[in-house]
C-alpha positions as CSV (number, residue, x, y, z in Angstrom):
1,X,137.4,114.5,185.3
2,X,139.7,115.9,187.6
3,X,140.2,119.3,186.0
4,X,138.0,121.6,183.5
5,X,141.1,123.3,182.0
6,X,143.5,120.1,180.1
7,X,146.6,120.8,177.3
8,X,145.3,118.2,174.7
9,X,141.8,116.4,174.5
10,X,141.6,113.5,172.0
11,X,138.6,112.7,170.4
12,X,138.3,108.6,170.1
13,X,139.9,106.2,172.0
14,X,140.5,103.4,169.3
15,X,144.3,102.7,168.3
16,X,144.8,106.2,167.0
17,X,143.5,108.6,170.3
18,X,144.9,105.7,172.6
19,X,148.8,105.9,170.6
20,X,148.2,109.6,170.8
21,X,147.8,110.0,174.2
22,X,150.2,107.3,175.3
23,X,152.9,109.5,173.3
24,X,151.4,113.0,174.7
25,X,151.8,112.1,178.3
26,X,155.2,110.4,177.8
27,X,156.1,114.0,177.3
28,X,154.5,115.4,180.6
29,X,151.1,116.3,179.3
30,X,147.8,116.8,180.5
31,X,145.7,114.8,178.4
32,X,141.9,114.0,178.6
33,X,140.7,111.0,176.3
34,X,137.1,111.3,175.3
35,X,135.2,108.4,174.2
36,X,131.3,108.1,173.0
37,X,131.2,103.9,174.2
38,X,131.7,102.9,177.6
39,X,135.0,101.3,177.1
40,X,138.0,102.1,174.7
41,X,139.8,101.0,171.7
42,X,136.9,101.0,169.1
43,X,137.0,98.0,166.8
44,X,140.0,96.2,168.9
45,X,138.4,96.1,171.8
46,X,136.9,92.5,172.2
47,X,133.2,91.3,171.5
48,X,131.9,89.2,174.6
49,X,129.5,86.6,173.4
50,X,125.9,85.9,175.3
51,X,127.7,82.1,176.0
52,X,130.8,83.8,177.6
53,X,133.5,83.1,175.0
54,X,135.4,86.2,173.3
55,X,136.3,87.3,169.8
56,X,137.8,89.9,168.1
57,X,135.7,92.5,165.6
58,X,136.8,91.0,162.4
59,X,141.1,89.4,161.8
60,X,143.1,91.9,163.9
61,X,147.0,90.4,164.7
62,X,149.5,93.0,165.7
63,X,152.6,93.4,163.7
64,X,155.9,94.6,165.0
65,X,156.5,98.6,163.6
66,X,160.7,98.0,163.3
67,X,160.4,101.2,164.9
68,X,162.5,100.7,168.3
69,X,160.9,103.5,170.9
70,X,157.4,103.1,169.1
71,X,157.3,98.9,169.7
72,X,158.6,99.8,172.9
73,X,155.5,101.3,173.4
74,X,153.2,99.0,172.2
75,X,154.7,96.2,172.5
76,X,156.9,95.8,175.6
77,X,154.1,94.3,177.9
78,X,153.1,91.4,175.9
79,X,155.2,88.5,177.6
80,X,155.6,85.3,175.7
81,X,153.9,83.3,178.7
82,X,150.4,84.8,177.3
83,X,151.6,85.9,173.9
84,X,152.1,84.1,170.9
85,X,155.2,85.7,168.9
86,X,154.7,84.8,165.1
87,X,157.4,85.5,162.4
88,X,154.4,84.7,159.5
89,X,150.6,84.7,158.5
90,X,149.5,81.6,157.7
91,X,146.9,83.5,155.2
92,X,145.1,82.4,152.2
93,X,142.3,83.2,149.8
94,X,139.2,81.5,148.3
95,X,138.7,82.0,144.4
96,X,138.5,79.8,141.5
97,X,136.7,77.4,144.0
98,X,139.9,76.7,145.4
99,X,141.2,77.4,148.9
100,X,144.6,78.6,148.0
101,X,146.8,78.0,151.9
102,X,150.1,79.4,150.6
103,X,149.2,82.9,149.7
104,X,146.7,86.1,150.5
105,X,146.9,87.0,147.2
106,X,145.0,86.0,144.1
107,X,147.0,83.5,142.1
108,X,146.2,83.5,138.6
109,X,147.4,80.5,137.8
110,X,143.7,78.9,138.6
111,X,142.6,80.9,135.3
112,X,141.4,78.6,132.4
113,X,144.8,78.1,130.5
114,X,144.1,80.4,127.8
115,X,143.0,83.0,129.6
116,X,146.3,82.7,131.8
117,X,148.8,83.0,129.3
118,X,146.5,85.9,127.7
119,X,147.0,87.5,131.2
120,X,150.4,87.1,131.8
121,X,151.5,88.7,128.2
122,X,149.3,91.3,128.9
123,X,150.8,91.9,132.7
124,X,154.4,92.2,130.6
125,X,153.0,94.2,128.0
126,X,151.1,96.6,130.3
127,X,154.7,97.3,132.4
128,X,156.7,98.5,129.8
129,X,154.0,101.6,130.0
130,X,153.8,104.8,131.9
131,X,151.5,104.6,134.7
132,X,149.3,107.8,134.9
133,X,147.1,109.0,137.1
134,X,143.4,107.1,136.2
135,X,140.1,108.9,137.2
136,X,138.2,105.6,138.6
137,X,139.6,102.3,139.8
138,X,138.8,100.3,136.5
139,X,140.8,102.5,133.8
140,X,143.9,101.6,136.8
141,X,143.2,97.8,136.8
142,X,143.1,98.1,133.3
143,X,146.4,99.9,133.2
144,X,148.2,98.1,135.7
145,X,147.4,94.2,134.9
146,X,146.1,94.4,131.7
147,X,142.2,93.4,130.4
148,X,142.0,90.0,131.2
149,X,142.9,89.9,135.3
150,X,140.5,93.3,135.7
151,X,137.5,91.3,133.9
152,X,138.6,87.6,135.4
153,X,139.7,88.7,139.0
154,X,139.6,92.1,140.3
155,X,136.1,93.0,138.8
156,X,133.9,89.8,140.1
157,X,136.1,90.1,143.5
158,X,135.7,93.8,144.1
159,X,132.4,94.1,142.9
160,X,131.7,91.3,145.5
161,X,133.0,93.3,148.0
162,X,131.8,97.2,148.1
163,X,128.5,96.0,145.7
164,X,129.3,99.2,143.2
165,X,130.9,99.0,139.9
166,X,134.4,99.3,139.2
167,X,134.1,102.2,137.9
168,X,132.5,104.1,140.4
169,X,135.5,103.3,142.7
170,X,138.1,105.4,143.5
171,X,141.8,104.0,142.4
172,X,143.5,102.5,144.9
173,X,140.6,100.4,146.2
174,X,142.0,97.1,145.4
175,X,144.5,97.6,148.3
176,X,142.1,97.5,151.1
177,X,141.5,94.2,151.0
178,X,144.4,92.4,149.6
179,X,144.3,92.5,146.1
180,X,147.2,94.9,145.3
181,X,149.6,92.1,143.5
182,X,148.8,88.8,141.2
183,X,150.6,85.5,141.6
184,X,151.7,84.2,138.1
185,X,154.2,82.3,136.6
186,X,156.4,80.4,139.1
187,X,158.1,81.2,142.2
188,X,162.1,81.7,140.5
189,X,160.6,83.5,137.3
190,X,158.5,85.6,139.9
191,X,162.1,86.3,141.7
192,X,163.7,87.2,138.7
193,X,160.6,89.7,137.1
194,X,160.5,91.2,140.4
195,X,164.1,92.9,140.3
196,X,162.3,95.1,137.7
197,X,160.2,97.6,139.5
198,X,157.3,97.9,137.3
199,X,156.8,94.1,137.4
200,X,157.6,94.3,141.2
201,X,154.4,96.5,142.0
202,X,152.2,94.2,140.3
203,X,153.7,90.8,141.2
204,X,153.6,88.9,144.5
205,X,155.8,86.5,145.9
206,X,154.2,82.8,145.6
207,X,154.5,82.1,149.7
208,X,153.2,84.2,152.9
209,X,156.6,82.8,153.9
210,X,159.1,85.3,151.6
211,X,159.3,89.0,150.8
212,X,159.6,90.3,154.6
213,X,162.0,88.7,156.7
214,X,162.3,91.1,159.4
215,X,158.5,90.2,160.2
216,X,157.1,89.9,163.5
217,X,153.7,88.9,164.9
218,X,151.9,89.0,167.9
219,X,148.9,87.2,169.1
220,X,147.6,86.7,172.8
221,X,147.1,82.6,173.8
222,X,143.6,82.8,175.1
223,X,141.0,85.1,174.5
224,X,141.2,88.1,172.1
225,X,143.3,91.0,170.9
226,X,141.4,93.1,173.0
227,X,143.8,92.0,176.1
228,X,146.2,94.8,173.8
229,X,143.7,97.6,173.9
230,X,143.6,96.5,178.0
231,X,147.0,97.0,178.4
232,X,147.7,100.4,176.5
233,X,145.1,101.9,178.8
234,X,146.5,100.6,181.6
235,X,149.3,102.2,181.0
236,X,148.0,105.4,179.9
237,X,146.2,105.5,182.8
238,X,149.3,104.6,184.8
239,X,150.9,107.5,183.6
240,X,148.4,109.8,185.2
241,X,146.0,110.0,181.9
242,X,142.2,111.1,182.4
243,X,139.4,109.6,180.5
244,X,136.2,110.6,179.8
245,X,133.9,107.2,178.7
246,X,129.9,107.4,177.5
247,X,130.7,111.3,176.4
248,X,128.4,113.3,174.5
249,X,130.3,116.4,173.1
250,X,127.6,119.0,172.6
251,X,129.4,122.0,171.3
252,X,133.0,123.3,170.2
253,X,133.7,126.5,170.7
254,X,135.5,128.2,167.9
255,X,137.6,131.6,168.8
256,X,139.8,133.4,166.4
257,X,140.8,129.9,164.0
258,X,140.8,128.2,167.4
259,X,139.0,125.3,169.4
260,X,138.8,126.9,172.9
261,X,136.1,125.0,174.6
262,X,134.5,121.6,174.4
263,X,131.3,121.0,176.4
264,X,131.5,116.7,177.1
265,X,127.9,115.5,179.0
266,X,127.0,119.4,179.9
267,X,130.3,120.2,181.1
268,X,132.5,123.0,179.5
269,X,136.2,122.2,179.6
270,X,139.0,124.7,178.5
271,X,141.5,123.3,176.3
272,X,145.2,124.7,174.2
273,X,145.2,121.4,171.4
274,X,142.5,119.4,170.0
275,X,143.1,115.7,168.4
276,X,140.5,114.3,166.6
277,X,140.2,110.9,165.4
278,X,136.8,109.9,164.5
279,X,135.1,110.4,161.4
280,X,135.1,114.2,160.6
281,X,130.9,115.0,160.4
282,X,130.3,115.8,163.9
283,X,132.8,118.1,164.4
284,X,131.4,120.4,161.7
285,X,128.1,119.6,163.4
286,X,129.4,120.8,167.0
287,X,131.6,123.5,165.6
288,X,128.4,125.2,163.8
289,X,130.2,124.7,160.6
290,X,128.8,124.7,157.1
291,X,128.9,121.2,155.4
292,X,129.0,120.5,151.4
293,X,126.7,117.9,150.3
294,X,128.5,115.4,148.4
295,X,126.8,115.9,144.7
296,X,126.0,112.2,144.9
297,X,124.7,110.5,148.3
298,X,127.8,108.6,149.8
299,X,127.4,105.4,150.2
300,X,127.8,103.0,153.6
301,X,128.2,99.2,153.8
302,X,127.3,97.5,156.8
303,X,128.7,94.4,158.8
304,X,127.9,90.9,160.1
305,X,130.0,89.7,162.5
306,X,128.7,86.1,162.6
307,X,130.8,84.6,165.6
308,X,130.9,80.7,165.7
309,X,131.6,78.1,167.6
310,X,132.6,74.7,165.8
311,X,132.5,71.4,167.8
312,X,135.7,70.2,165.7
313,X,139.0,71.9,164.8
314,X,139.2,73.6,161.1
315,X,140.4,70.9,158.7
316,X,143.3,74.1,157.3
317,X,145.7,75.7,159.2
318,X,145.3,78.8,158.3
319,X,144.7,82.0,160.4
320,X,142.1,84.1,158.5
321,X,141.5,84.2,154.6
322,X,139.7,86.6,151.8
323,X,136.9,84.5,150.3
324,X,136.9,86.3,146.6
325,X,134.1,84.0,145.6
326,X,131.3,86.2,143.9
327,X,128.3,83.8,144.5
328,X,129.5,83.7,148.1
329,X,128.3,85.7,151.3
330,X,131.4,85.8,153.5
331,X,134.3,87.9,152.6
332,X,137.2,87.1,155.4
333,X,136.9,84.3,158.1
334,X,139.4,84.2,160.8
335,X,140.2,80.7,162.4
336,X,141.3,81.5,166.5
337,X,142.4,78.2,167.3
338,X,145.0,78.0,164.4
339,X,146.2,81.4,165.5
340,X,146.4,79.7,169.4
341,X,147.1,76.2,168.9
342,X,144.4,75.3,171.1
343,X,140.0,75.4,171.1
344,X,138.5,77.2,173.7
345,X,136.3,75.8,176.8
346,X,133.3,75.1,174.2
347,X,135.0,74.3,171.1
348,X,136.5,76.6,168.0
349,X,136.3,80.3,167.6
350,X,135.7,81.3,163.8
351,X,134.5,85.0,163.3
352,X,133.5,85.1,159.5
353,X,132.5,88.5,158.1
354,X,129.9,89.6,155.9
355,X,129.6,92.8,153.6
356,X,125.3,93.9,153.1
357,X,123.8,96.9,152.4
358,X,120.5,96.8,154.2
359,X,120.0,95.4,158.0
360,X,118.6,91.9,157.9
361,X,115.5,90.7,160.2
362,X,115.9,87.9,162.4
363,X,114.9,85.3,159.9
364,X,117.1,86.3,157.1
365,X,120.2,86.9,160.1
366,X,119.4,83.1,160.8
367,X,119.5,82.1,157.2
368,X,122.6,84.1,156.8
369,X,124.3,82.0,159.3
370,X,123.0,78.6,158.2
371,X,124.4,79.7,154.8
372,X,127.6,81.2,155.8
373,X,128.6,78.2,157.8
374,X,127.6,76.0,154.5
375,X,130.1,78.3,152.5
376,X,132.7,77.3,155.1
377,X,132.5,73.1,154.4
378,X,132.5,74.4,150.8
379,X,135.1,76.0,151.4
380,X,137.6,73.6,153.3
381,X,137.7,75.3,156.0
382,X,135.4,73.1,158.2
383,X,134.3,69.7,157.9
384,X,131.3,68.4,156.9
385,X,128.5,67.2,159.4
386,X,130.1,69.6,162.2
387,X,127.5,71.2,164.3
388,X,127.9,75.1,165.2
389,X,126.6,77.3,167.7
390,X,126.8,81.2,166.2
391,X,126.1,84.5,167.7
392,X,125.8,87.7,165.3
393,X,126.7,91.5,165.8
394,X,125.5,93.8,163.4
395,X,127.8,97.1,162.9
396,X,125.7,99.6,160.8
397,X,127.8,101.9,158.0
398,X,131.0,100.0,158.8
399,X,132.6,100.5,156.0
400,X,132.3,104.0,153.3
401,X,132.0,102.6,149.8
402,X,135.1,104.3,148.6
403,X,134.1,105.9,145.1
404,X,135.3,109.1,144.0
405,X,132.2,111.0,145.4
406,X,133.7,109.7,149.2
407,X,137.3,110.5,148.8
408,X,136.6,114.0,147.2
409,X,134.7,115.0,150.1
410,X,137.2,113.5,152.8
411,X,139.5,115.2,151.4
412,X,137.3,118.5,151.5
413,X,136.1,118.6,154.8
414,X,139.8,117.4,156.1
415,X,141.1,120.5,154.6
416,X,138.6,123.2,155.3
417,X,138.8,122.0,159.2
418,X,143.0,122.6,158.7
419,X,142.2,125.9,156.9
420,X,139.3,127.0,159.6
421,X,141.1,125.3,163.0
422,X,144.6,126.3,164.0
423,X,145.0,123.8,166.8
424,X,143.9,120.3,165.8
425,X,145.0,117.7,164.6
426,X,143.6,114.7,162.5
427,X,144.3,110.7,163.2
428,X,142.6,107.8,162.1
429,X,139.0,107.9,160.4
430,X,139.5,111.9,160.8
431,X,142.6,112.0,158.1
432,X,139.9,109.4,155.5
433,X,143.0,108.7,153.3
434,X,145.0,105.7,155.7
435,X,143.0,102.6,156.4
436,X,145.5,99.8,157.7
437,X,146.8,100.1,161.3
438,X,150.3,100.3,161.0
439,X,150.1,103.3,158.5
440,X,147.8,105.2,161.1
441,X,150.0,104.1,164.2
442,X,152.9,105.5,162.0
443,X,151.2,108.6,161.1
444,X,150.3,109.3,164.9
445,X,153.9,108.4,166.1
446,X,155.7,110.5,163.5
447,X,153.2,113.7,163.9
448,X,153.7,114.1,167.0
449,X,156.7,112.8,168.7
């Protein structure tokens, strides 16, 4: 550090400190970024494999804002020498036992007959009703599709994912992982139901192809989306930025409904506005501040990365899919050398994603990954009789299981900081209630520019 006394220190260097700070000292700030890992950019950052190949945490492609100064920002160094520009996903989604490469999003139509039709007139019937709110997420999918897609689809799928009951979920979870529409009937009745906005929120457009035309993509040629993160700090650091990597903060001094002090690695640093943008528990911690237990324990899942290399190309071309298979392991796989149009030195990247609430040992890992990769053949993703090589990264409480419990405290401690702290500010995991990049890139670039 070259200074104990800064205008802004940001807690968190992943998309939401780095944006911030990027935007602070295009206005002439003095801003010192504070990270906990020896490197920024959190979850974008790349993963470097023991056998020297790359890969990103999980499916992360950037996605134009349509916001002119803020894709300036973000966007303006990636040339299209190194960058792939995109104007569509090529996404899909396993279910039925079916690899559906047309659409993210669920298509009905691979219901038994019966049970289609029964869903469709309910999805009409259930429209022409007044959406209220709905205290947990099943009474919603209930409301919102009708019976027969909440039991069929949504239930087995969701359940899948977060391992809890639908109805111990908070509404709204089906959005964070793609399941916020239903394809049904065809593509020009779909046009026509959609004019009607009730129908419109429920139904999705049959292709990855239609319903945004202004769309635009970015993906680097070799390597990983980390190159991104890379870049952004250059820049910030161009600017005349200051960061603070492998930081321990200690304590947060607290004067008159004010942050005034930080102390980062036993030093004390003076500071006029705090931004935080990790998860909210250590603040109350290092601020000496009372925090509510949640009346029930909340509730973390944890992550498998299980990073493969295939000795032959996938046999789709998609980019990534949701697997919403109940008897399967994997929830998202992510196919690099579709996204790049080539294989790397050793052969074909696939980063495949798992969801488990207990950390494996090293035999069960292994088994994980024999199985996983046998999920893949089954799923038509990769051929039989290919031979892998596959590297694993555990991330422990990845992901909050979102019931109602979780979001009542986020909400809690969000507000009592506001109420207790005059000058700070809360991004990213801090805020609890925005999970998709572009809505927290949004929320940063609005808040403070």
């Amino acid at each position: 550090m070259k200074s104990s006394t800064y205008q802004y220190i940001i807690i968190g260097s992943g998309i939401a400190g780095l944006l911030a700070a990027l935007i602070l000292k295009q206005k002439g700030k003095q801003v010192l970024l504070v990270e906990s890992a020896t490197q920024p950019g959190g979850l974008m950052r790349a993963y470097h494999a023991s056998n020297g190949e790359v890969f990103d945490h999980g499916t992360h492609l950037l996605s134009r804002l349509n916001v002119a100064e803020l894709d300036e920002l973000l966007f303006s160094d990636l040339t299209k020498t190194d960058w792939h520009y995109l104007d569509c996903l090529k996404s899909g989604n396993y279910i039925f036992d079916t690899l559906n490469d047309y659409s993210p999003i669920v298509d009905s139509r691979g219901l038994p007959p019966e049970r289609y039709h029964q869903a469709m007139v309910e999805l009409i019937d259930n429209s022409a009703g007044e959406q209220n709110e709905h205290p947990h997420l099943a009474q919603q999918l209930e409301s919102e599709f009708g019976h027969s897609l909440t039991q069929d689809v949504f239930k087995p799928a969701l359940e899948k994912l977060f391992k809890t009951p639908l109805n111990q979920l908070a509404p709204n979870t089906n959005c964070l992982f793609g399941m916020t529409r239903i394809i049904g009937f065809n593509p020009i009745i779909t046009k026509e139901l959609k004019t009607l906005p009730a129908l419109d929120a429920v139904l999705a457009y049959h292709s990855y192809r239609e319903g945004n035309p202004t769309a635009q993509y970015y993906y680097p040629k070799l390597g990983s989306v980390g190159q991104w993160v890379d870049l952004l700090f250059e820049k910030y650091l161009a600017m005349g930025g200051e960061a603070f990597f492998s930081a321990e903060l200690s304590n947060i001094t607290l004067q008159n409904k004010e942050v005034t002090h930080v102390t980062i690695n036993n030093e004390t640093i003076t500071l006029e506005q705090l931004i935080w943008t990790v998860p909210l528990f250590s603040f109350f911690k290092q601020a000496d501040l009372k925090l509510e237990k949640p009346a029930q324990p909340l509730r973390f899942l944890n992550t498998y990365l299980l990073h493969y290399i295939v000795d032959s190309a996938p046999i789709t071309d998609l980019y990534y899919y949701n697997n919403y298979n109940p008897s399967h392991q994997h929830f998202r796989a992510t196919l690099y050398s579709n996204i790049q149009g080539q294989g790397c030195t050793k052969g074909h990247r696939v980063t495949v994603e798992v969801f488990v609430t207990e950390k494996l040992d090293d035999q069960a890992v292994h088994q994980l990954e024999q199985c996983v990769f046998d999920e893949l053949i089954e799923c038509n993703v990769v051929a039989k009789h290919c031979q892998f090589e596959v590297e694993s990264h555990f991330l422990a409480n990845s992901f909050p299981i979102p019931t109602n419990e979780f979001t009542a405290m986020q909400k809690s401690q969000k507000n009592e900081i506001l109420e207790k702290v005059n000058n700070i500010q809360l991004f990213g995991k801090a805020r609890g209630d925005i999970f998709f990049m572009n809505d927290v890139i949004l929320d940063v670039y609005h808040s403070l520019k």
